[in-house]
C-alpha beads as a LAMMPS data file, in Angstrom:
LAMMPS data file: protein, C-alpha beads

317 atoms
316 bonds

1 atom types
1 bond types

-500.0 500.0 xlo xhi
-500.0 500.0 ylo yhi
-500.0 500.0 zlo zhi

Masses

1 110.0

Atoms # bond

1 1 1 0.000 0.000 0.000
2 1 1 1.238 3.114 -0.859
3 1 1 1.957 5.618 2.080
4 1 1 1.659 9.800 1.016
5 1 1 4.700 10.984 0.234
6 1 1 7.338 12.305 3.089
7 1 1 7.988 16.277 2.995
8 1 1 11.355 16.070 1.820
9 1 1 10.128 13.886 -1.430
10 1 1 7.814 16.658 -1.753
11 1 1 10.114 20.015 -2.089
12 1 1 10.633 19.826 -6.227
13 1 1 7.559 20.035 -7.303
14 1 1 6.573 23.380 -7.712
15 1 1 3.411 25.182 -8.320
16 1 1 4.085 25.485 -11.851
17 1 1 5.114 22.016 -12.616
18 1 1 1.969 20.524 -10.516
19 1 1 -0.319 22.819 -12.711
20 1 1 1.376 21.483 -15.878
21 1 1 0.817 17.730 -14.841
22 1 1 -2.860 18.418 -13.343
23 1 1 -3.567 19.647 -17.098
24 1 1 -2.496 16.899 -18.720
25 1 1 -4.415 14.543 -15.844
26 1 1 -7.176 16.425 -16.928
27 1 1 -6.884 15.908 -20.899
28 1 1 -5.458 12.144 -20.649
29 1 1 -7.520 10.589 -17.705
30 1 1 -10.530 12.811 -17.541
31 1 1 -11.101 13.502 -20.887
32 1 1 -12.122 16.731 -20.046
33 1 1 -13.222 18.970 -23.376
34 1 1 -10.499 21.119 -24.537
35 1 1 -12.867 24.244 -23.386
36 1 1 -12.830 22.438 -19.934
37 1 1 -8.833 22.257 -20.032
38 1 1 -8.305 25.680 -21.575
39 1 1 -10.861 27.531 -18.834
40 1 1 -8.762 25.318 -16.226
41 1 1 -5.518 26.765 -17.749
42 1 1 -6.424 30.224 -17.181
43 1 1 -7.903 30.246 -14.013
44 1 1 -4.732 28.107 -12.476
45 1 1 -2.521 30.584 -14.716
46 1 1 -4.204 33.340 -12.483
47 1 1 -3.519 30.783 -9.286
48 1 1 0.329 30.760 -9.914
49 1 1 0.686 34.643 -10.305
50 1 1 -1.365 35.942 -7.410
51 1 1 -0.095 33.057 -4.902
52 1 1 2.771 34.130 -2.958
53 1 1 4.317 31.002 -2.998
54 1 1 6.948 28.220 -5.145
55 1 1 5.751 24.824 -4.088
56 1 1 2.393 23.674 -3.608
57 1 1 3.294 22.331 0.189
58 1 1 3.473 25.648 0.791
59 1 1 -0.167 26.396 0.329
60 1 1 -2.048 27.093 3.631
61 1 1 -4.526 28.891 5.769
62 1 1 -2.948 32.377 5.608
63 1 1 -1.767 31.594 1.543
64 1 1 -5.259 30.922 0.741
65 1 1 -6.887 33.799 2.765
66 1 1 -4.448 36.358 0.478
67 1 1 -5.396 34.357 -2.317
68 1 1 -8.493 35.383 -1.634
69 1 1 -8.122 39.018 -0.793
70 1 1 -5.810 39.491 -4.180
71 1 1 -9.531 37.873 -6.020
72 1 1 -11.130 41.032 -4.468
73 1 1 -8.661 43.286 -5.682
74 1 1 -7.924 41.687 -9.005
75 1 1 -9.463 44.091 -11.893
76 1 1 -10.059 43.436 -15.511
77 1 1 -8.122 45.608 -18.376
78 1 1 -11.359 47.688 -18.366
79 1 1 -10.850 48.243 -14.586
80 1 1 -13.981 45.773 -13.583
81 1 1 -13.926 43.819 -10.433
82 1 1 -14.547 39.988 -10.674
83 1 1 -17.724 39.135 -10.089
84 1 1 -18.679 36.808 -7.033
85 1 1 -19.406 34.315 -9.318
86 1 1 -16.438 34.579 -11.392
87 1 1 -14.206 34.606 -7.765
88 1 1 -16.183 31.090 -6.911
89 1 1 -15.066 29.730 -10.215
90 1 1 -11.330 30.323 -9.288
91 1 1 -12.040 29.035 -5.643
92 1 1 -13.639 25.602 -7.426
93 1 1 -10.718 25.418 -9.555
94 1 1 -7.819 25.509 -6.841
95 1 1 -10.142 23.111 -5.058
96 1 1 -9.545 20.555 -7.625
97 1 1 -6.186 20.840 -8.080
98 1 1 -5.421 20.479 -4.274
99 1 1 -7.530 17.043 -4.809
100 1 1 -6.035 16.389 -7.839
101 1 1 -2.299 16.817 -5.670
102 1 1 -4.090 14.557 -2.957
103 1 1 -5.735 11.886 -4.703
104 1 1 -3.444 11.576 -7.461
105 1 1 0.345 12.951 -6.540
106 1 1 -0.441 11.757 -3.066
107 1 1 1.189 14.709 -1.597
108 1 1 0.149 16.151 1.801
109 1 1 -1.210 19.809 0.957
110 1 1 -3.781 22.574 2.048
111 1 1 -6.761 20.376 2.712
112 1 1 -9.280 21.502 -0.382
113 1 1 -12.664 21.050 1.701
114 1 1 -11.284 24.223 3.673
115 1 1 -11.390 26.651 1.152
116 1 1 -14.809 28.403 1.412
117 1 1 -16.478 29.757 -1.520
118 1 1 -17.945 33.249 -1.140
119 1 1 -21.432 33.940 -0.342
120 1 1 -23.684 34.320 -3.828
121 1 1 -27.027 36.300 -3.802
122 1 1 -30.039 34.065 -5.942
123 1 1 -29.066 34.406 -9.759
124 1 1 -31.357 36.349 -11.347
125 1 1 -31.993 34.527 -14.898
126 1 1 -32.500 36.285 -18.126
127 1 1 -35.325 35.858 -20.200
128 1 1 -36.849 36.967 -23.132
129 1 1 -40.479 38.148 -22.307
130 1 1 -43.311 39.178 -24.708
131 1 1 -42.985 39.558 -28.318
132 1 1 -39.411 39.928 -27.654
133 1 1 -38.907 36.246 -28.970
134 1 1 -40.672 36.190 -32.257
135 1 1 -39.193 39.493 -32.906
136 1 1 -35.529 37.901 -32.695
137 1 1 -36.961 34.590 -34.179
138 1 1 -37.687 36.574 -37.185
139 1 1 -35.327 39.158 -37.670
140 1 1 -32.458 37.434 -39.941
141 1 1 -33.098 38.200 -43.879
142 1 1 -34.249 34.421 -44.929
143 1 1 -33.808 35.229 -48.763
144 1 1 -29.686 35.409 -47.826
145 1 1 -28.019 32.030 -47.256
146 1 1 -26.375 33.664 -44.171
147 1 1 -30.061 35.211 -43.256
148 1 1 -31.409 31.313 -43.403
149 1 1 -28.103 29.993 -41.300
150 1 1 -28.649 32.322 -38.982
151 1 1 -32.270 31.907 -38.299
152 1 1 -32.026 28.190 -37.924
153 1 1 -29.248 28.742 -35.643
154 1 1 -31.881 30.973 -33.170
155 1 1 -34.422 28.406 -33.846
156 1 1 -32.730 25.502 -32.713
157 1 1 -31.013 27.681 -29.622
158 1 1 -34.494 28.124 -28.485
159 1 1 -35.776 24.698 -29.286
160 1 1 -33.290 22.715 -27.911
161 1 1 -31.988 24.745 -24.757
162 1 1 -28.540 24.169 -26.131
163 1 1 -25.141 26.275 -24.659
164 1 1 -23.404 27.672 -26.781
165 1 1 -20.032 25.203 -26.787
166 1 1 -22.793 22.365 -27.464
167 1 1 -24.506 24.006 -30.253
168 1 1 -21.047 24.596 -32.104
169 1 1 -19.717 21.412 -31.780
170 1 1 -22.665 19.910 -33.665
171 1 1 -22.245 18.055 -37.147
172 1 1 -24.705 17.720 -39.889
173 1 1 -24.979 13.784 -39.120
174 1 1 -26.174 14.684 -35.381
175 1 1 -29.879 15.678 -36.736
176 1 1 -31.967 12.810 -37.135
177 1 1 -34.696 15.180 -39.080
178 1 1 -37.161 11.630 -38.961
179 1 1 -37.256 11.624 -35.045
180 1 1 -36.737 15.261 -34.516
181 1 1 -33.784 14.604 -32.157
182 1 1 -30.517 15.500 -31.757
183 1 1 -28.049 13.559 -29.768
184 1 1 -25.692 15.993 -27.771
185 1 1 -22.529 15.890 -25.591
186 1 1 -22.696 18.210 -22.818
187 1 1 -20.179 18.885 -19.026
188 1 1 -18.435 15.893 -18.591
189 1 1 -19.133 13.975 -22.007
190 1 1 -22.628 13.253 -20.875
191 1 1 -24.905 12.404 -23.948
192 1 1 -28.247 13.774 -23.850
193 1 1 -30.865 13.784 -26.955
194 1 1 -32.608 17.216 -27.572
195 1 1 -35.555 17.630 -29.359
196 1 1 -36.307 20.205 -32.243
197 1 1 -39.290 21.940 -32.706
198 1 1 -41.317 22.024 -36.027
199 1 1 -40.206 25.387 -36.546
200 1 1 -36.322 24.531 -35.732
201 1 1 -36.583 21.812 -38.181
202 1 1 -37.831 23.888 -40.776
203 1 1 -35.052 26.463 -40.653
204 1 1 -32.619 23.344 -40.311
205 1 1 -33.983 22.213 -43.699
206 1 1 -33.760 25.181 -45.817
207 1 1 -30.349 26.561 -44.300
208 1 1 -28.876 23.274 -45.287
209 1 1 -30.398 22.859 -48.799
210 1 1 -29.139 26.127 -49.552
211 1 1 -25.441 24.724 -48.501
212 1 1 -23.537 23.665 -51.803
213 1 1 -20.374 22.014 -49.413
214 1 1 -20.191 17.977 -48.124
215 1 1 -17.843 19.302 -44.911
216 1 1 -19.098 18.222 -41.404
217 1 1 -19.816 20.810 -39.219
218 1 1 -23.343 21.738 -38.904
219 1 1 -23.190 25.564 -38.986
220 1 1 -20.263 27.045 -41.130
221 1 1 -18.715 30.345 -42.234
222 1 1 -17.318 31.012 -45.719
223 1 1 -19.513 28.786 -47.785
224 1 1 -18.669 29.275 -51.240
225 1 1 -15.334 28.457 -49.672
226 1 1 -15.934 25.357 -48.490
227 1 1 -17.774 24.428 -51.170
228 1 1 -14.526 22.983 -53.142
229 1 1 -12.611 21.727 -50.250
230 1 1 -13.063 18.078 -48.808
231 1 1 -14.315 16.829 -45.206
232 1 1 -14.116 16.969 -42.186
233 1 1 -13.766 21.297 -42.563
234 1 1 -13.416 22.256 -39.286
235 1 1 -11.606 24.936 -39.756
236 1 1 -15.023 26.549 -41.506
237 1 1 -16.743 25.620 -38.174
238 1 1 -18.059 29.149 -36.985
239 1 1 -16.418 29.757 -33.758
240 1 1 -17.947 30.977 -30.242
241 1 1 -17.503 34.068 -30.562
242 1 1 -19.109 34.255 -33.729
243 1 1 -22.027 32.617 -32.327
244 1 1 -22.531 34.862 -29.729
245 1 1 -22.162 37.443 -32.211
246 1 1 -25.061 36.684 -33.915
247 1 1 -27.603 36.484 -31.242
248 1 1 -26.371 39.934 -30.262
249 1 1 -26.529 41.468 -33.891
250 1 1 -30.557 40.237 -34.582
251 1 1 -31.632 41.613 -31.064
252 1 1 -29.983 44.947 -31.912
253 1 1 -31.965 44.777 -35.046
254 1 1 -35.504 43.424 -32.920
255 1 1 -34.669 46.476 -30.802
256 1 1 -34.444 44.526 -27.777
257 1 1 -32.672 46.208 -24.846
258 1 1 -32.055 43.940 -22.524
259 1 1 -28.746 42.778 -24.177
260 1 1 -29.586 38.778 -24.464
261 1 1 -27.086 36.310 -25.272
262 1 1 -27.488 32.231 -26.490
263 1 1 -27.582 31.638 -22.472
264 1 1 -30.637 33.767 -22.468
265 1 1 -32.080 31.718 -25.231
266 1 1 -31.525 28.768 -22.831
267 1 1 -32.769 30.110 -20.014
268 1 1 -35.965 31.065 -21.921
269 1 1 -36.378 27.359 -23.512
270 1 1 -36.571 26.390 -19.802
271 1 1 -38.899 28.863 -18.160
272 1 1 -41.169 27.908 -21.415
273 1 1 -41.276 24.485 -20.431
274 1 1 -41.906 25.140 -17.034
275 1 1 -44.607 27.653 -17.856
276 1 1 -46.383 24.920 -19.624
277 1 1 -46.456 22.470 -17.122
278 1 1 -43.412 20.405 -17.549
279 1 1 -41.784 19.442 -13.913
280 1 1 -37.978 20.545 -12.640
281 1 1 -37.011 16.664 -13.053
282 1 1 -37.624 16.872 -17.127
283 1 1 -35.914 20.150 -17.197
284 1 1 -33.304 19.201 -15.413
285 1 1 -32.693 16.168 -18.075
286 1 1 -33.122 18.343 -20.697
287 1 1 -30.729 21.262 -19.869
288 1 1 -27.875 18.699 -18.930
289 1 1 -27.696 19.772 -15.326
290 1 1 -25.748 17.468 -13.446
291 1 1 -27.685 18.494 -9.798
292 1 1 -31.377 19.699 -9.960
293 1 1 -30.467 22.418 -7.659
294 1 1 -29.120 24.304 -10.271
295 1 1 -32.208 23.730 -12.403
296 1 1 -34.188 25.385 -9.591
297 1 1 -33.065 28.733 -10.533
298 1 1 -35.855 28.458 -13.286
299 1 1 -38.716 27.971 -10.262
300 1 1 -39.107 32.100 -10.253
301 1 1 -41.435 31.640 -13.116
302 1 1 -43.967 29.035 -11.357
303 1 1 -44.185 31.303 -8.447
304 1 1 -46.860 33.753 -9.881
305 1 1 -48.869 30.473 -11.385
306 1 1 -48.398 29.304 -7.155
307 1 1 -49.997 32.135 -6.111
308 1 1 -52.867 31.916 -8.052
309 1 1 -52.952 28.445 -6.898
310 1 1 -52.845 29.320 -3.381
311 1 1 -55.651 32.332 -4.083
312 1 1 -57.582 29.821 -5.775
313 1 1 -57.702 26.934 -3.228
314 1 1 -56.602 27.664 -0.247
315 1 1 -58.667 28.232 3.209
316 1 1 -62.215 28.485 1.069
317 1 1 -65.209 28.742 3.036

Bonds

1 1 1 2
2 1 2 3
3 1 3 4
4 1 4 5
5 1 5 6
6 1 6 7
7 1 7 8
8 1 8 9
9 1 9 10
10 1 10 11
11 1 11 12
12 1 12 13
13 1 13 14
14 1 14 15
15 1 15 16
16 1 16 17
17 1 17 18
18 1 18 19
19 1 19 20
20 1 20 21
21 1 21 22
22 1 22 23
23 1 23 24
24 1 24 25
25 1 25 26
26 1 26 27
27 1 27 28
28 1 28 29
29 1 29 30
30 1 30 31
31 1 31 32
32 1 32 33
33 1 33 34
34 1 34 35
35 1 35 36
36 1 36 37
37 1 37 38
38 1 38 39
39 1 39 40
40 1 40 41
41 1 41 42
42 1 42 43
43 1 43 44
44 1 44 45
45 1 45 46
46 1 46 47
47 1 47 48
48 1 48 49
49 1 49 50
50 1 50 51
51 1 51 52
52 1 52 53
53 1 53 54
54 1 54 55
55 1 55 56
56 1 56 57
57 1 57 58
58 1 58 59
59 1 59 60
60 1 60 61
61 1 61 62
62 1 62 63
63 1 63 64
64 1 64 65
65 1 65 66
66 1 66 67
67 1 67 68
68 1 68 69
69 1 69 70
70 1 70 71
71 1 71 72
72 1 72 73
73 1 73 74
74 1 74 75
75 1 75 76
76 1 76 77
77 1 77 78
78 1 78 79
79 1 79 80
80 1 80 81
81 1 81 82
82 1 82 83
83 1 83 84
84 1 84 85
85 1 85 86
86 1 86 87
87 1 87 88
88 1 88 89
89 1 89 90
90 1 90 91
91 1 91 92
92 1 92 93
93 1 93 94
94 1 94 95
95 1 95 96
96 1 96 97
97 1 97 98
98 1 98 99
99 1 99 100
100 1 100 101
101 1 101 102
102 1 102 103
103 1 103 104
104 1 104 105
105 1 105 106
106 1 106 107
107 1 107 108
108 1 108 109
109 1 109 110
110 1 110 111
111 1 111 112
112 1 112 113
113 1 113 114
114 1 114 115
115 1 115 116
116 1 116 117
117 1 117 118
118 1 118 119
119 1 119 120
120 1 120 121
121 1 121 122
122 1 122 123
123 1 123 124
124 1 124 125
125 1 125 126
126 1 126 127
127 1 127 128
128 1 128 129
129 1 129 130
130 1 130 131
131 1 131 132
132 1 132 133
133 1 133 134
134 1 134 135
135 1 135 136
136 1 136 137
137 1 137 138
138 1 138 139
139 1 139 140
140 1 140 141
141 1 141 142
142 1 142 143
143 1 143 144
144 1 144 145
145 1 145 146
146 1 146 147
147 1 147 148
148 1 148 149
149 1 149 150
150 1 150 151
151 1 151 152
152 1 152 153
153 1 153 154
154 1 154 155
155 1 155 156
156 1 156 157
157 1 157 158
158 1 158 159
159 1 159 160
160 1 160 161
161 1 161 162
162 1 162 163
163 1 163 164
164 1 164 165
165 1 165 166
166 1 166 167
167 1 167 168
168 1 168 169
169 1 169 170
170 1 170 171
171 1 171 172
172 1 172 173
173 1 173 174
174 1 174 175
175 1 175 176
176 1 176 177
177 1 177 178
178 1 178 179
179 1 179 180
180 1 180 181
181 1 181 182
182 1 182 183
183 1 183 184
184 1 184 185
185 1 185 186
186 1 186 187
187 1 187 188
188 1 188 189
189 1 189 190
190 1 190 191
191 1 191 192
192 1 192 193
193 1 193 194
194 1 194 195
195 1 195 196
196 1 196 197
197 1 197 198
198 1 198 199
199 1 199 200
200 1 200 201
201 1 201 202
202 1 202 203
203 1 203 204
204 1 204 205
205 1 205 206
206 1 206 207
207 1 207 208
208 1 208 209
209 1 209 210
210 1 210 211
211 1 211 212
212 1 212 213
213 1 213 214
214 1 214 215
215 1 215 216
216 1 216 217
217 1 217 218
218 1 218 219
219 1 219 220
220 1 220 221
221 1 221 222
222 1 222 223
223 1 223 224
224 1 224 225
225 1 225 226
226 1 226 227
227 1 227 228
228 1 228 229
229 1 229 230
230 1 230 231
231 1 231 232
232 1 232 233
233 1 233 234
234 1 234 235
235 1 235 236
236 1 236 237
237 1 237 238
238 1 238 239
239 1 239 240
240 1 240 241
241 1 241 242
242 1 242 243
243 1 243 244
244 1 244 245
245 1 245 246
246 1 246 247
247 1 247 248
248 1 248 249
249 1 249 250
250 1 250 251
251 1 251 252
252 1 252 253
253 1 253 254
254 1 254 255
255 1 255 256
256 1 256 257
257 1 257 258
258 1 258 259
259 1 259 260
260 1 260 261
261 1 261 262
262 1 262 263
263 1 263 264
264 1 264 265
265 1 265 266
266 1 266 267
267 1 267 268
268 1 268 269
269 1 269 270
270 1 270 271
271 1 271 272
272 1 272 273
273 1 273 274
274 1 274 275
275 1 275 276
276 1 276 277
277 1 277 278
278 1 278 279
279 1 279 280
280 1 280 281
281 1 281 282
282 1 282 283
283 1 283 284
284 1 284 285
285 1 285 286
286 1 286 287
287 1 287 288
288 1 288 289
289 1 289 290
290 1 290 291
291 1 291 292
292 1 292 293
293 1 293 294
294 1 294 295
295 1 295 296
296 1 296 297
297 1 297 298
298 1 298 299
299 1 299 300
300 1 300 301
301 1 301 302
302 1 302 303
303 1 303 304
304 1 304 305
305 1 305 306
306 1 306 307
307 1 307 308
308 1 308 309
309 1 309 310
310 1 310 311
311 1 311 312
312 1 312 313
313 1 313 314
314 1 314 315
315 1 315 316
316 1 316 317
């Protein structure tokens, strides 16, 4: 049985080097997305710069509270604070490394259950309300082959409840247009089959009858482009940010001012369901959430329809 490692066996391994090998744990024996690894990568890049030490041993109580003061002082370019969330997300991450350096390196450092997260008001989710969604829905130019891509890609954001990195990675084999279902990897390679609306399908149909290429990736830039080269074409995959581009440009043009992006589109796909009946559990599947806590966020929208309930039935003569 192997015993954890005694201090002196412990002294060369640095912060650096431990972050270098928890990476590549993560990519070989996780097989963790390369989003997953690269978000990892910056948020332990931020780790080694702000921690005032060498060698991960080194890490404790006092280390992590300045850790944890330098979060709250750390500003953007633009001179923004982090957000709480976005400190909690750095907190998670040196969490799992310190496992990672338990479990794995069997080294004896920081304990990682004692680093406290910060204290996060409700989220407040973003929907679209109204006629806010048909006027997005409908805003891209349909008689331009970029107008139809476009549109379909809206559609099947709200249809499906996609994020973003899923909705990207998707090939033109994943649509089953004869069961209406799409089958989806989502956090932590989980496959999950997503459903497309009538309307979703539609667009889908006439975006990609209007494509001219045989390359894989469902929603492409360039086409005439890739038109005369051969699969798979990633490199005319459009890319995240172009994505999130495009939700932004059509609800500029629907004059809608609450600034939504493709998570808004989610969250709205969600409180829709919900609105109509459908219970957390079936959301939960849907969305991809690992823990239905997180799918509770959504219950603001039932609460009105739970008053009414309560008005309606409860302590009648």
């Amino acid at each position: 049985m192997l015993s954890k490692r005694s201090p002196g066996h412990l002294s060369p391994l640095s912060v650096s080097t431990s972050i270098e090998r928890y990476l590549k744990y993560l990519q070989g024996e996780q097989n963790k997305s390369p989003l997953t690894v690269e978000n990892y990568r910056q948020s332990l890049e931020m780790l080694r710069e702000l921690l005032d030490v060498d060698r991960v041993i080194d890490v404790n109580k006092d280390v992590v509270r300045t850790y944890k003061q330098q979060l709250h002082e750390f500003r953007s370019r633009s001179g923004n604070p982090l957000s709480v969330r976005t400190k909690n997300h750095h907190l998670t991450v040196m969490r799992a490394f310190l496992r990672y350096l338990v479990q794995e390196e069997e080294l004896d450092v920081y304990p990682p259950d004692r680093i406290l997260r910060f204290k996060e008001e409700q989220r407040q989710v973003k929907v679209l309300r109204g006629e806010e969604l048909p006027r997005l829905l409908n805003a891209p130019d349909t008689s331009t082959r970029d107008g139809k891509r476009d549109r379909a890609i809206l559609e099947l954001f709200f249809s499906t409840g996609l994020r973003l990195s899923e909705l990207r990675s998707l090939n033109r084999r994943d649509v089953n247009f004869q069961t209406r279902e799409i089958s989806v990897r989502g956090k932590r390679g989980k496959i999950r089959v997503v459903f497309v609306s009538d309307a979703a399908a539609e667009a889908l149909r006439e975006y990609l009858e209007s494509r001219t290429d045989h390359i894989l990736p469902l929603f492409i830039r360039h086409p005439a482009r890739a038109s005369v080269v051969m699969p798979p074409g990633e490199e005319f995959r459009l890319s995240r940010i172009s994505l999130y581009g495009i939700v932004k440009k059509y609800a500029r043009m629907a004059g809608i001012v609450t600034n939504p992006s493709p998570h808004t589109l989610r969250h709205s796909f969600a409180t829709d369901l919900l609105r109509n009946g459908a219970d957390l559990r079936s959301v939960q599947e849907l969305l991809g959430h690992r823990d239905l806590s997180t799918t509770q966020i959504y219950t603001h929208v039932t609460n009105p329809q739970l008053k009414e309930v309560h008005k309606k039935f409860h302590n009648k003569p």
